[in-house]
C-alpha angles and dihedrals in degrees: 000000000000080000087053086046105044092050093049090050089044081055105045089053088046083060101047097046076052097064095038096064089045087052093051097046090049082060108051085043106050093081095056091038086051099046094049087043088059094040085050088048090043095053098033081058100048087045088059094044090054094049091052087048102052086043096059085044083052090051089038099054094042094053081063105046090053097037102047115113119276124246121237120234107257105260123247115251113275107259110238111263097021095083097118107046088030111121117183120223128269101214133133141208107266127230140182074270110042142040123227080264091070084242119133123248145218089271094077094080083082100063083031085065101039083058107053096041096043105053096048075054099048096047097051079050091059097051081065074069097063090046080056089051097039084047089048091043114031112018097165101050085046085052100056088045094053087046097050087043086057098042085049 
């Protein structure tokens, strides 16, 4: 029985030396593993904030393009003697937007979509730019937040 004894208690000390140099080591090691987790956290946030940026210059950039005024087709020279009753005509370049009327067409629900989906997108992308800001400014606070979202 004292041999039953002596190994669980060798055990039981094997374990516990065990623990203790996990522990140890845990502890040596919290402040890198904190410090990366908030530059990972930092950069994953900027990263998001820039996506959401170039995509409402994108938007942006394509609503121009498709609502800018149309060009009129250059007007053919005015025949002699019809100077009085001529009317030049009133037609414009087409485009994929826009019909030789200067009046938009069907094609638009495509920007129209974009639109409405991307900006809802991008703007949920630009608030990743506050939780940079909150991580530059404020870790620790960060910190506490991310640590009561994971304990939620």
């Amino acid at each position: 029985m004292t041999t039953l004894n002596e190994a669980l208690v060798q055990i039981i000390q094997s374990t516990q030396g065990a623990v203790e140099k996990g522990i140890g080591f845990l502890s040596a090691q919290i402040p890198d593993v904190i410090q990366q987790l908030l530059l990972w956290k930092f950069v994953e946030a900027l990263v998001y904030g820039a996506v959401g940026v170039l995509v409402l210059v994108f938007l942006g950039a394509m609503m121009y393009i498709v609502l800018k005024k149309p060009e009129l087709i250059p007007a053919d020279p005015i025949p002699e003697g019809a100077r009085l009753y001529y009317e030049p005509s009133k037609k414009f370049v087409p485009t994929f937007w826009r019909d030789t009327d200067g009046d938009l067409m069907p094609t638009i629900l495509i920007p129209s979509i974009m639109l409405l989906v991307g900006v809802p997108m991008s703007c949920s992308l630009l608030f990743q730019l506050v939780t940079a800001l909150q991580i530059y400014v404020s870790p620790k606070v960060f910190l506490i937040e991310y640590a009561s979202h994971l304990v939620k």
